[in-house]
gemmi code that builds the backbone of each chain (N, CA, C; Angstrom):
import gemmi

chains = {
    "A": [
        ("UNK", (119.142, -55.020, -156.616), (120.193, -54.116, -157.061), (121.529, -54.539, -156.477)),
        ("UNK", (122.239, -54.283, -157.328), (124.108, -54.380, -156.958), (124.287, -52.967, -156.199)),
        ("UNK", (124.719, -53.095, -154.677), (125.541, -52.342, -154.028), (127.022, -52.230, -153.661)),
        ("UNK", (127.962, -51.242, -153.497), (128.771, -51.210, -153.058), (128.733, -50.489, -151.666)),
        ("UNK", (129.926, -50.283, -151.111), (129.954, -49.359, -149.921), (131.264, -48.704, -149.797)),
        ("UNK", (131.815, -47.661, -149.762), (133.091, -47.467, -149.227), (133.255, -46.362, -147.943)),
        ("UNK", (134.071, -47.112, -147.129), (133.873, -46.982, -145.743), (135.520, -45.590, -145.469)),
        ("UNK", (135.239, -44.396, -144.819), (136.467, -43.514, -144.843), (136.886, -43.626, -143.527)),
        ("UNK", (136.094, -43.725, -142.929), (136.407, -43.841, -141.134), (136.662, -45.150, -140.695)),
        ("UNK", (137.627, -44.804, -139.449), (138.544, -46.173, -138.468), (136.846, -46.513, -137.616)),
        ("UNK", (137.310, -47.808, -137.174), (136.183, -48.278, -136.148), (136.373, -47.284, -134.531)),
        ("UNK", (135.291, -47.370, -134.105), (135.070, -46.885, -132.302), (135.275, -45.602, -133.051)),
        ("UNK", (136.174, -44.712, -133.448), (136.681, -43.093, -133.518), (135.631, -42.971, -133.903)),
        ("UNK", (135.233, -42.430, -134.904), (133.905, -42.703, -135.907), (132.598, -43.645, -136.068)),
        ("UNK", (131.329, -42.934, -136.335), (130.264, -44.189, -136.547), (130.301, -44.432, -138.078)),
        ("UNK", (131.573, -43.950, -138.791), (130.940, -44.367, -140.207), (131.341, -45.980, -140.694)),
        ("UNK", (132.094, -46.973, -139.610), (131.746, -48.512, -140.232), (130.624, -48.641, -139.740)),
        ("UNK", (130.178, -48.373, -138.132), (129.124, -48.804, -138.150), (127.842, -48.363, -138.876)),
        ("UNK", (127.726, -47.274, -139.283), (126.245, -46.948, -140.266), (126.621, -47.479, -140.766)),
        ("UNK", (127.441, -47.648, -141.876), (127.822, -48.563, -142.915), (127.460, -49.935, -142.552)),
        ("UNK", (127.615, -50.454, -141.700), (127.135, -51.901, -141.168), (125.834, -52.029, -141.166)),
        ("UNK", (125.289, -51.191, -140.137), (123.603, -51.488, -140.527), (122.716, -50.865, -141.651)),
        ("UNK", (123.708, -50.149, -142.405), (123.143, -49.754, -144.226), (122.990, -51.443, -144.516)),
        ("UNK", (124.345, -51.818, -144.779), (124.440, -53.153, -145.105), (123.831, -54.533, -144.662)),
        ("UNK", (123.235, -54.366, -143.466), (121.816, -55.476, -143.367), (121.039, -54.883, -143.427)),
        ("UNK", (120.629, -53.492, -143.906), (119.733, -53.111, -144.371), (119.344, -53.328, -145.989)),
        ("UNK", (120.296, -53.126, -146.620), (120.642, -53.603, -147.892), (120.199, -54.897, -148.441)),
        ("UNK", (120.809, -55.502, -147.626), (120.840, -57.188, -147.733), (119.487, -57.778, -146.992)),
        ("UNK", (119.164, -57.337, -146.012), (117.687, -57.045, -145.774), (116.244, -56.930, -146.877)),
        ("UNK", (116.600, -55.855, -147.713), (115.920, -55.620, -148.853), (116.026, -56.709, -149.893)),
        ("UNK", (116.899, -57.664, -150.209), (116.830, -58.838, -151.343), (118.108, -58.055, -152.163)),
        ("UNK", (118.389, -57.371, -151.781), (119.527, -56.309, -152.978), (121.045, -57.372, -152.245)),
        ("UNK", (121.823, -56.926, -153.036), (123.133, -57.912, -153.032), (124.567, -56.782, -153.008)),
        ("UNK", (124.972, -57.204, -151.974), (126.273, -56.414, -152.329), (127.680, -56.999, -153.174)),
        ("UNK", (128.147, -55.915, -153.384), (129.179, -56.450, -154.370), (131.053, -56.339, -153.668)),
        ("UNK", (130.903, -55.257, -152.900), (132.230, -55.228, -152.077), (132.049, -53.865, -151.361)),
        ("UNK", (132.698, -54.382, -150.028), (133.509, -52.974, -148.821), (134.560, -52.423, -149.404)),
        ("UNK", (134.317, -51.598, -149.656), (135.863, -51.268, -149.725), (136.356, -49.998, -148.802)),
        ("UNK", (137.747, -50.107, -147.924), (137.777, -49.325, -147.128), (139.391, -48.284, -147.404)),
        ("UNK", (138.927, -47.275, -147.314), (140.052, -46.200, -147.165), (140.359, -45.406, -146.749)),
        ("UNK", (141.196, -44.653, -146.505), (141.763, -43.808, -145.556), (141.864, -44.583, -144.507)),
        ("UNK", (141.376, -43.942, -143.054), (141.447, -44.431, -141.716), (140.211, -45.575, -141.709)),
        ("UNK", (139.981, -45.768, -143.040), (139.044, -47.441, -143.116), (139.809, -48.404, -143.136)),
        ("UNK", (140.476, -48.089, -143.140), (141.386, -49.228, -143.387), (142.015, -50.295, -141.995)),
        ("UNK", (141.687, -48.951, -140.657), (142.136, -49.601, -139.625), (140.600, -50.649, -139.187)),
        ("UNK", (139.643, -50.979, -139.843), (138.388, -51.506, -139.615), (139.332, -53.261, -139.951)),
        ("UNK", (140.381, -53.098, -141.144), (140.608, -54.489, -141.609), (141.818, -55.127, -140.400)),
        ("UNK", (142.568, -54.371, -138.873), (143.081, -54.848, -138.456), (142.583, -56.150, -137.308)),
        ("UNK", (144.185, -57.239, -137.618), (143.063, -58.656, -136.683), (143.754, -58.565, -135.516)),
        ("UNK", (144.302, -56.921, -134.986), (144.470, -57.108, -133.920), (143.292, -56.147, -132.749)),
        ("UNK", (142.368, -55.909, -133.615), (140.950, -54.884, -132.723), (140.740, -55.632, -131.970)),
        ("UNK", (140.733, -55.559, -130.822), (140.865, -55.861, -129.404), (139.532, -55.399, -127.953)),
        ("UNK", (138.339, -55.078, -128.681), (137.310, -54.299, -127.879), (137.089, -55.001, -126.639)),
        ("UNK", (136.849, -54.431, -126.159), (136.369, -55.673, -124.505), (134.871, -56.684, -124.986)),
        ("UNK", (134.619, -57.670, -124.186), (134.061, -59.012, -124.905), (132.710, -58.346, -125.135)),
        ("UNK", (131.776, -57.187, -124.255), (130.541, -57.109, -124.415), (130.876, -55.888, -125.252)),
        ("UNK", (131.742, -55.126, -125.822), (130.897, -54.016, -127.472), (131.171, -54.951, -128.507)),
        ("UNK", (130.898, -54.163, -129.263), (130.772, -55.001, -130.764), (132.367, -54.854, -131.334)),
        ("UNK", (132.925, -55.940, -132.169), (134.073, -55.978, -132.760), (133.503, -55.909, -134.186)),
        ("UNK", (133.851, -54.212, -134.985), (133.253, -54.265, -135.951), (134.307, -55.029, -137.023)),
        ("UNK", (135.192, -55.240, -136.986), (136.449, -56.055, -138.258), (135.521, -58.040, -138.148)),
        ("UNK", (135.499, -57.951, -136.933), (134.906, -59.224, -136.872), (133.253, -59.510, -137.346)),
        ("UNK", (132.792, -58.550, -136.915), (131.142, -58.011, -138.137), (131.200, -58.052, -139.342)),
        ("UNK", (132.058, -57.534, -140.027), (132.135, -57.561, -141.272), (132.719, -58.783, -142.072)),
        ("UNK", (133.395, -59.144, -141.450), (133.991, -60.423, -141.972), (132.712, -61.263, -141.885)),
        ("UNK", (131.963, -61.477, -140.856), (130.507, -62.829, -140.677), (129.923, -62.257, -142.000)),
        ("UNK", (129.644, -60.804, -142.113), (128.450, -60.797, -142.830), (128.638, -61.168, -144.403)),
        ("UNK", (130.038, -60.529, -144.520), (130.988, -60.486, -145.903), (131.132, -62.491, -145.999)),
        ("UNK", (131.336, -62.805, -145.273), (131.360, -64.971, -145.271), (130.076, -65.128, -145.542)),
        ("UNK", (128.870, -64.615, -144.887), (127.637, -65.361, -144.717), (126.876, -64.740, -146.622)),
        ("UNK", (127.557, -63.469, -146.617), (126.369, -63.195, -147.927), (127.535, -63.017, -148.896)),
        ("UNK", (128.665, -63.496, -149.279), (129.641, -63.223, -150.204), (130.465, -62.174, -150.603)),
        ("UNK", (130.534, -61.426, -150.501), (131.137, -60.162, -150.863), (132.290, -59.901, -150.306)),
        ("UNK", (133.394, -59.016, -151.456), (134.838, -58.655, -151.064), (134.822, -57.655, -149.705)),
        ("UNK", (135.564, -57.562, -149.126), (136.459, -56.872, -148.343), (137.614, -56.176, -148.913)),
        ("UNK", (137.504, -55.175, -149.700), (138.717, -54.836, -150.219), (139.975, -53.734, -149.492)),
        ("UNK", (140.509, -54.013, -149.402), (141.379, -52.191, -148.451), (142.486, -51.981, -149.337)),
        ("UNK", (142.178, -50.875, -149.206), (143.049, -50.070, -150.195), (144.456, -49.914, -149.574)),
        ("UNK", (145.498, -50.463, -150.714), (146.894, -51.265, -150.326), (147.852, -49.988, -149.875)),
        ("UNK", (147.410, -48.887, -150.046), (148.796, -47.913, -150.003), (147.938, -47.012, -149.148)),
        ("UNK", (146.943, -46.628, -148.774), (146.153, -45.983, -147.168), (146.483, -46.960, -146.487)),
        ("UNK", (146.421, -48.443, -146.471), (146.651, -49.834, -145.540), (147.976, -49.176, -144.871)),
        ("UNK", (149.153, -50.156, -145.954), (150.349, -50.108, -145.549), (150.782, -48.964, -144.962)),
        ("UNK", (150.941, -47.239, -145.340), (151.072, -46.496, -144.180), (150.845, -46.283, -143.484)),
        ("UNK", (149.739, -46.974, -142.443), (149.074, -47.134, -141.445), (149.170, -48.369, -140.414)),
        ("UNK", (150.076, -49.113, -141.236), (150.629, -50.335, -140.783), (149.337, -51.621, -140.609)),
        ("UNK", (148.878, -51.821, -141.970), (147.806, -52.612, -141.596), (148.687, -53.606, -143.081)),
        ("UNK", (149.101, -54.731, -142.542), (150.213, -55.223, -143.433), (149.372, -56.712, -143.752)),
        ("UNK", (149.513, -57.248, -145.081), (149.219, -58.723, -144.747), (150.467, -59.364, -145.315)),
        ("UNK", (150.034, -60.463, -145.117), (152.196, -61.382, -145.398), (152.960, -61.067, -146.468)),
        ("UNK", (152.648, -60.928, -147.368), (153.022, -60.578, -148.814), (154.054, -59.396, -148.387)),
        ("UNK", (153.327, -57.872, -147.981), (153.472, -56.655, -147.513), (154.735, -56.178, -146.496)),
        ("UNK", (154.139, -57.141, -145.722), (155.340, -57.598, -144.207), (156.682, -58.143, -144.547)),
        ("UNK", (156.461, -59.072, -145.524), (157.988, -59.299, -146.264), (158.759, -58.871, -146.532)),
        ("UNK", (157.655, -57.490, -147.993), (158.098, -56.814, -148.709), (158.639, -55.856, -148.315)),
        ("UNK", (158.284, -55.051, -146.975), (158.684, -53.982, -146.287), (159.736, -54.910, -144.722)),
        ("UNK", (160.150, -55.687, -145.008), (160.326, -56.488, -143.616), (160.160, -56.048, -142.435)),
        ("UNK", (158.524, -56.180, -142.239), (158.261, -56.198, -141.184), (157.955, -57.428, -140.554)),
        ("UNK", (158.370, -57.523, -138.996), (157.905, -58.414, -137.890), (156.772, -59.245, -137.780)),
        ("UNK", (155.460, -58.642, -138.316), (154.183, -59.310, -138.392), (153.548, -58.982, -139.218)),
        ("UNK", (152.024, -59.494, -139.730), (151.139, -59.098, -140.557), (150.171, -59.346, -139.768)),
        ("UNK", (149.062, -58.184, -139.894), (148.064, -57.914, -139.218), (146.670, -57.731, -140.007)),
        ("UNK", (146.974, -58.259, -141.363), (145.292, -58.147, -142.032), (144.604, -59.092, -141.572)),
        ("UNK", (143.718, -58.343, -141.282), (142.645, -59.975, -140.788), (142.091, -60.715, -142.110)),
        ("UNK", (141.661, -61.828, -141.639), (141.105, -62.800, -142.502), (139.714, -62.190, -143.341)),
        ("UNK", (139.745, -62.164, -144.186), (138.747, -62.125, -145.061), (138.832, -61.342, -145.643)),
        ("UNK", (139.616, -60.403, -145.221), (140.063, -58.623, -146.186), (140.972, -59.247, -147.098)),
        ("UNK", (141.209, -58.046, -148.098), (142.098, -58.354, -149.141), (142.814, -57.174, -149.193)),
        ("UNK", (144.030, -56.945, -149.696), (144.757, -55.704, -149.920), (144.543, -55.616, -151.398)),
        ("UNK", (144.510, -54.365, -151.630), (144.182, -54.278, -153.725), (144.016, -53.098, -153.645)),
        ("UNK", (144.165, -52.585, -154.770), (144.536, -51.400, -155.129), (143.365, -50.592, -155.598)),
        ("UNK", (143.032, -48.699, -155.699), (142.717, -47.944, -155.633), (141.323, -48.278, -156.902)),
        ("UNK", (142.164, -49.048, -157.729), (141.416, -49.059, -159.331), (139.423, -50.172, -158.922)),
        ("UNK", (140.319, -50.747, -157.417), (138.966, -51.598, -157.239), (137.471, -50.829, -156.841)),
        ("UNK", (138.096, -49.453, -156.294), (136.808, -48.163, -155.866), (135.985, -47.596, -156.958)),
        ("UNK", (137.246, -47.601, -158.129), (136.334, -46.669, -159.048), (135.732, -48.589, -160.476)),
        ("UNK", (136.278, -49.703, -159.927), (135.464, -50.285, -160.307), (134.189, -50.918, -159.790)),
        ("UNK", (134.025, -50.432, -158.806), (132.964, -50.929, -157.743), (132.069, -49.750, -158.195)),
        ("UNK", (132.195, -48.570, -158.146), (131.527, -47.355, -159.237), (130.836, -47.664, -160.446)),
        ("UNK", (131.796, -48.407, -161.303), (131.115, -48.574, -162.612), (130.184, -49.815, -162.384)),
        ("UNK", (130.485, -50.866, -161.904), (129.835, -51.800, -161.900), (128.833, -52.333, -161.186)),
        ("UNK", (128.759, -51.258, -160.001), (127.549, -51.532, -158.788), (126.298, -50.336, -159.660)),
        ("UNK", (125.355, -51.076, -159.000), (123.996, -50.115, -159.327), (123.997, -48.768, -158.515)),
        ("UNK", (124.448, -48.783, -157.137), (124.478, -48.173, -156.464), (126.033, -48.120, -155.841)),
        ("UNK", (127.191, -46.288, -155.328), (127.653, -46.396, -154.389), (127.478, -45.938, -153.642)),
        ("UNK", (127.631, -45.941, -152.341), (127.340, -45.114, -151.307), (128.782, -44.902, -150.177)),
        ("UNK", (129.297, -43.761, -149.703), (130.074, -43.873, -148.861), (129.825, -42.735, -147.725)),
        ("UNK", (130.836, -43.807, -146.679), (130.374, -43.406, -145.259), (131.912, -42.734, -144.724)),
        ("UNK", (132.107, -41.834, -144.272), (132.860, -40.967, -143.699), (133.169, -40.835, -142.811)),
        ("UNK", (134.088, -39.838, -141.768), (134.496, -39.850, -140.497), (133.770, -38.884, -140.126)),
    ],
    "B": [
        ("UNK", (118.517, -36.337, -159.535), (117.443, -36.464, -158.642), (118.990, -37.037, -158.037)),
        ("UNK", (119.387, -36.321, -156.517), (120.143, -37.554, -155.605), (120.206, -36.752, -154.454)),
        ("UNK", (120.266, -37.876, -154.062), (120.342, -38.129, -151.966), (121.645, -38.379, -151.609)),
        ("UNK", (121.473, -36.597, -150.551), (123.184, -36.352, -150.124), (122.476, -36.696, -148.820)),
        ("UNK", (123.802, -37.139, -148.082), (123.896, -37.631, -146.869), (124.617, -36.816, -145.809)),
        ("UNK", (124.228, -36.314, -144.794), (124.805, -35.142, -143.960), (125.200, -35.668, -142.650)),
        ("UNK", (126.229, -35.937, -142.453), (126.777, -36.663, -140.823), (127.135, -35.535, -139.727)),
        ("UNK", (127.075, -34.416, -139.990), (127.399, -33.488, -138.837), (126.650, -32.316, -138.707)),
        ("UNK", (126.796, -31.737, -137.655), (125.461, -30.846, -136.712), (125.652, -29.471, -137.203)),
        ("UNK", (125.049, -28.553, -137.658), (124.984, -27.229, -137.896), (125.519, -26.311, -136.764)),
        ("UNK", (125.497, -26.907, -135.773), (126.512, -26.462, -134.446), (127.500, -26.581, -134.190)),
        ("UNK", (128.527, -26.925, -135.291), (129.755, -27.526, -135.260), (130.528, -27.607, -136.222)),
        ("UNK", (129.516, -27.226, -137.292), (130.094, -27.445, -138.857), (129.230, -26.892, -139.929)),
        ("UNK", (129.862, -26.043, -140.614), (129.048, -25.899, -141.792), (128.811, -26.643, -143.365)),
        ("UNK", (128.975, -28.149, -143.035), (128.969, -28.774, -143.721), (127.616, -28.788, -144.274)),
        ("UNK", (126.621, -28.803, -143.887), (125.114, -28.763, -144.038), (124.803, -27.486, -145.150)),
        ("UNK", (125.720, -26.676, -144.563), (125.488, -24.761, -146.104), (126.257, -25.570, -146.950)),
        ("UNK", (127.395, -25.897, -146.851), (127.734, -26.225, -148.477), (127.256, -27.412, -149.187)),
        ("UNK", (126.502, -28.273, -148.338), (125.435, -29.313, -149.218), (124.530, -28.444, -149.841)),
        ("UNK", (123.794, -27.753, -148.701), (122.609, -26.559, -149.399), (122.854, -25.949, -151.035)),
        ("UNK", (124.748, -25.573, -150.939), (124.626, -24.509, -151.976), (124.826, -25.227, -152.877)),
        ("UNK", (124.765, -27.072, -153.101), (124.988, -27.519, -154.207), (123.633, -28.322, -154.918)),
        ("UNK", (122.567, -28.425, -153.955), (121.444, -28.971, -154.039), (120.437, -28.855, -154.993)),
        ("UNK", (119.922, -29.836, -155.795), (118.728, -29.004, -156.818), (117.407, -29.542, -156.389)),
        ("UNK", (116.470, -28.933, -156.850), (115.106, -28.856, -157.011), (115.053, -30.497, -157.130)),
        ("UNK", (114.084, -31.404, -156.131), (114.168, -32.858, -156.262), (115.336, -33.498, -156.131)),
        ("UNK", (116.205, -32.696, -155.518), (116.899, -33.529, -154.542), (116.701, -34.163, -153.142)),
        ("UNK", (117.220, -34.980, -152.878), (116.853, -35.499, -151.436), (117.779, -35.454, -149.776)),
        ("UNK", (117.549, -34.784, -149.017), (118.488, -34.919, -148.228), (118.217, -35.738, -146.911)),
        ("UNK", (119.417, -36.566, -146.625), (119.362, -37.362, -145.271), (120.044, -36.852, -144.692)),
        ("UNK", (119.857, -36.791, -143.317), (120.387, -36.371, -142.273), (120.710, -37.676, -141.247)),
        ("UNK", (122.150, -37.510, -140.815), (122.464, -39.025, -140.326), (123.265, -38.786, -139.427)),
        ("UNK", (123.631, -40.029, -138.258), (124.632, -39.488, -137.372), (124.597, -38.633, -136.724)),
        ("UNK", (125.718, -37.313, -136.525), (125.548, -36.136, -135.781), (124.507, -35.038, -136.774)),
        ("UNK", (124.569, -35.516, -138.003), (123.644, -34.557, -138.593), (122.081, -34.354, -138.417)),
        ("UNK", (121.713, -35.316, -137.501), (120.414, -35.421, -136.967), (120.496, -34.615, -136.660)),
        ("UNK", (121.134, -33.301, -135.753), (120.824, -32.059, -135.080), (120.456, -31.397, -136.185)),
        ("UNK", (120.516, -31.266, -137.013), (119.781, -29.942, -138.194), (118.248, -30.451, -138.236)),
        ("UNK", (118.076, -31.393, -137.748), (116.401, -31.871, -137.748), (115.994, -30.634, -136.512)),
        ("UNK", (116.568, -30.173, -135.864), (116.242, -29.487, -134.413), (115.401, -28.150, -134.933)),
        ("UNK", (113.944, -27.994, -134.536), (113.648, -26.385, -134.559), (114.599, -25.592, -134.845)),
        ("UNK", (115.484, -25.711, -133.586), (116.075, -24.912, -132.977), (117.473, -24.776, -134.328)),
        ("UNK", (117.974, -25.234, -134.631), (118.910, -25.460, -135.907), (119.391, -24.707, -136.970)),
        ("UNK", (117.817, -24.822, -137.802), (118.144, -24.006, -139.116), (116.696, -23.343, -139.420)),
        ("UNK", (116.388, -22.759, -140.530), (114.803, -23.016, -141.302), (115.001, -22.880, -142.625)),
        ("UNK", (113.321, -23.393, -143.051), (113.591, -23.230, -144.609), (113.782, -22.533, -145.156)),
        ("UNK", (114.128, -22.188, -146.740), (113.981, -21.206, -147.333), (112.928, -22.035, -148.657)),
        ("UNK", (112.644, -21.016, -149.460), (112.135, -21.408, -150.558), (112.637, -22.495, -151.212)),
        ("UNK", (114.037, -22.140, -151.289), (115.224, -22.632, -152.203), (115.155, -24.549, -151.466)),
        ("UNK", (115.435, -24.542, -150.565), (115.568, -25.771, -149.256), (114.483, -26.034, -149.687)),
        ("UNK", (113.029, -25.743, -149.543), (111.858, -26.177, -149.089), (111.849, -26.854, -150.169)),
        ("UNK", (112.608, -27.228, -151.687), (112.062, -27.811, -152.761), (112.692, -29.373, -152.654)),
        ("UNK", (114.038, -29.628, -152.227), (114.250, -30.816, -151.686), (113.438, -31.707, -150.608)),
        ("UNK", (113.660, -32.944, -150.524), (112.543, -33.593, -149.311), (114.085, -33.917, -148.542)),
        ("UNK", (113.197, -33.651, -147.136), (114.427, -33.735, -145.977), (113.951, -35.254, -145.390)),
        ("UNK", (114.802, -36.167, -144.845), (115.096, -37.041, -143.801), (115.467, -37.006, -143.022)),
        ("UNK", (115.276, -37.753, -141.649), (116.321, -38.388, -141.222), (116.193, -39.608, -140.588)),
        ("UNK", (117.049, -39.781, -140.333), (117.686, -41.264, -139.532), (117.429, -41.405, -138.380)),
        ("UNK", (116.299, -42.777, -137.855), (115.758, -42.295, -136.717), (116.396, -43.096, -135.776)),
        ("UNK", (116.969, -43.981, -136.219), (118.091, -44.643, -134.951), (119.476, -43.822, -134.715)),
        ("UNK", (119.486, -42.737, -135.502), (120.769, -42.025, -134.977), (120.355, -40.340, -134.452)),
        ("UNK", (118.885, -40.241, -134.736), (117.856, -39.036, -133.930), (117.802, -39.925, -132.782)),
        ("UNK", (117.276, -40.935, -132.634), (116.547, -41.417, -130.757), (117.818, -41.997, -130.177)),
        ("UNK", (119.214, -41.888, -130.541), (120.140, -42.629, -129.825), (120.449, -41.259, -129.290)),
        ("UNK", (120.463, -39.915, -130.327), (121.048, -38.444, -129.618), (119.991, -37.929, -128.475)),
        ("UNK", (118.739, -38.816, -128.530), (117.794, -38.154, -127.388), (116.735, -36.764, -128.359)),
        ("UNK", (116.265, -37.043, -129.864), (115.716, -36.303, -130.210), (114.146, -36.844, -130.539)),
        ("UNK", (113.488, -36.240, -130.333), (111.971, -36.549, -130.753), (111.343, -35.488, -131.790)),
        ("UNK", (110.254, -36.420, -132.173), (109.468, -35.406, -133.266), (109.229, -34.656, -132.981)),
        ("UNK", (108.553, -34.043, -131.838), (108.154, -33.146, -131.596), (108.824, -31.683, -131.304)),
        ("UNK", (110.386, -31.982, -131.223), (111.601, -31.179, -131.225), (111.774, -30.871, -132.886)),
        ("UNK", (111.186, -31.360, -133.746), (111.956, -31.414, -134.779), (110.859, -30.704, -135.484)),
        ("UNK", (111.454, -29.818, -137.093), (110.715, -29.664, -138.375), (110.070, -30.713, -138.619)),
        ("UNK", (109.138, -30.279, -138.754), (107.366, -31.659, -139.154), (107.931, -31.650, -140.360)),
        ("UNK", (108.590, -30.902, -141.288), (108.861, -31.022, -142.916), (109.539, -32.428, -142.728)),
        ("UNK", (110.494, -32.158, -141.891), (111.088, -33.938, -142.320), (111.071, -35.040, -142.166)),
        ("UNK", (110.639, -35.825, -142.591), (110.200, -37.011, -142.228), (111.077, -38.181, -141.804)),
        ("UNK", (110.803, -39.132, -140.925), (111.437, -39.770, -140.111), (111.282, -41.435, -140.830)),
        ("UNK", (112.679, -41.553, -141.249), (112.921, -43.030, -142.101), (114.070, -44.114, -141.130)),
        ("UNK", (113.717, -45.460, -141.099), (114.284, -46.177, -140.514), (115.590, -46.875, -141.791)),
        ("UNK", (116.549, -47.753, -141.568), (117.922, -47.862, -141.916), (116.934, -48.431, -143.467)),
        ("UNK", (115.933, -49.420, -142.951), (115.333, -49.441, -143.949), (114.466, -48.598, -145.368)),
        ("UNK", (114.243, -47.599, -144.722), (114.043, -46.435, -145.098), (114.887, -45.805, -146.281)),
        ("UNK", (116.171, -45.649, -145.552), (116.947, -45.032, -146.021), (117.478, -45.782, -147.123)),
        ("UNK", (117.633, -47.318, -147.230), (118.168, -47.653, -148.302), (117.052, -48.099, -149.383)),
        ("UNK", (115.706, -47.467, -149.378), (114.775, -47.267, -149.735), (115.203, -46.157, -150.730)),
        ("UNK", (115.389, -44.858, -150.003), (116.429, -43.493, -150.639), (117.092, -44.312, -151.582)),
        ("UNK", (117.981, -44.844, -151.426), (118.779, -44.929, -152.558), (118.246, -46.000, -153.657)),
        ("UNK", (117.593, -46.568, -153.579), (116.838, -47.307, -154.654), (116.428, -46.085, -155.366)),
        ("UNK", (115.916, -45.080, -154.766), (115.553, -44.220, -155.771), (116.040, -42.779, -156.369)),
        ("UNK", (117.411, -42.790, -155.722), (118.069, -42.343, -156.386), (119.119, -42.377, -156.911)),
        ("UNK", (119.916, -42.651, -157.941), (121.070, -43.153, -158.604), (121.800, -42.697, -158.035)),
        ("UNK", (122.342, -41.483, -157.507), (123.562, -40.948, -157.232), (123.279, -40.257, -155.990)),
        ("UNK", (124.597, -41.065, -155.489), (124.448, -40.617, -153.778), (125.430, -39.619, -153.331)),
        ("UNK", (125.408, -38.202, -152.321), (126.765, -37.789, -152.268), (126.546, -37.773, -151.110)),
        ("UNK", (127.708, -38.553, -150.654), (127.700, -38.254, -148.914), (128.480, -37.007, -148.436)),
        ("UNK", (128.463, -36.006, -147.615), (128.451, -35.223, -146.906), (129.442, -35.487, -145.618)),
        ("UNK", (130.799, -35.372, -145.291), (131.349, -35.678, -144.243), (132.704, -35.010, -143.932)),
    ],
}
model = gemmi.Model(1)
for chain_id, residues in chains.items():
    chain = gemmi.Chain(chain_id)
    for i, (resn, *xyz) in enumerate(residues, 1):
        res = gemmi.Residue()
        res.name, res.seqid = resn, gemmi.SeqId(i, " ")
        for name, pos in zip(("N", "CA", "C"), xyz):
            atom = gemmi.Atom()
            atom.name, atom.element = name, gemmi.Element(name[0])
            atom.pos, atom.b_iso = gemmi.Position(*pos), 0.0
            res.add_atom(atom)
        chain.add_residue(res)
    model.add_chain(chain)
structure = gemmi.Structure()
structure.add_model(model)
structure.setup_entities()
């Protein structure tokens, strides 16, 4: 089966990336395939590359990115929960001239329309909350 | 037929009654996260109405809060991450609860 996931909660505040994380090798576990993260609201702070945890917890932005490289699937964050939250990538940072861009690698910024197409087109959605 | 997902404790939130009041006959409920506490005796009980859904929960987020079976409603049965995305294979539509 085609899964999606969409993630509402920031990392550490909340366990909803991490259930969401081990849904997702659970998922992928099963032979089922995901199709994209997509994160919003205070999910969105999951896509910053400046999460900083001390070396022994888990860095969940950096989790998701291995698993999202190793088994294919988007990273999507939703561009207008992102940007007021200051989670900018270069494009963004320009556009608003700001100082830096802070999306990490493997996320994408895109817009709202990618949630409710991850809806139509996944077999399954499931979302995880604060 | 779908499996709502409940992340918070009946001690804290009444998020768990307004899943209840939307629930039908062969629906499925997981209990996850902080919502493992409604697994507690001590918690809630059935009603008729409840007793027709099948209850879960999540047993890596029951034994991380320090809960055991034996604390808990025998009605619900205890599913691992695997488990749970077992749940949703079998049911199309998921509503999470949060």
């Amino acid at each position: 089966m085609n899964y999606s996931i969409a993630i509402y909660g920031g990392p550490y505040g909340h366990q909803a990336s991490h259930s969401a994380y081990h849904f997702a090798q659970a998922v992928l576990a099963k032979g089922h395939h995901i199709q994209r993260v997509f994160f919003y609201h205070d999910g969105v702070y999951n896509a910053s590359a400046l999460v900083s945890p001390p070396q022994d917890e888990v860095n969940l932005p950096q989790q998701w990115q291995q698993l999202a490289n190793t088994h294919q699937f988007e990273l999507t964050v939703c561009i207008a929960a992102a940007v007021r939250r200051g989670v900018l990538d270069a494009n963004e940072a320009r556009r608003y001239q700001k100082p830096a861009a802070n999306l990490a690698e493997g996320y994408q910024l895109s817009g709202l329309g990618q949630l409710i197409d991850a809806s139509l087109e996944s077999d399954r959605l499931i979302s995880f909350g604060p | 037929m779908m499996l709502h997902t409940v992340n918070k404790s009946g001690f804290s939130s009444k998020l768990l009654e307004e899943c209840l009041r939307t629930v039908q006959a062969d629906d499925a409920i997981l209990l996850i996260e902080d919502g493992v506490y409604n697994a507690l005796k001590t918690a809630r009980t059935f009603t008729d109405q409840q007793a027709q859904c099948t209850w879960y929960v999540l047993m890596e987020d029951a034994k991380a809060r320090g809960l055991q079976a034996e604390h808990c409603h025998p009605e619900i049965q205890w599913v691992d991450y695997s488990g749970f995305v077992e749940l949703t294979e079998q049911h199309a539509s998921i509503c999470s609860w949060f």
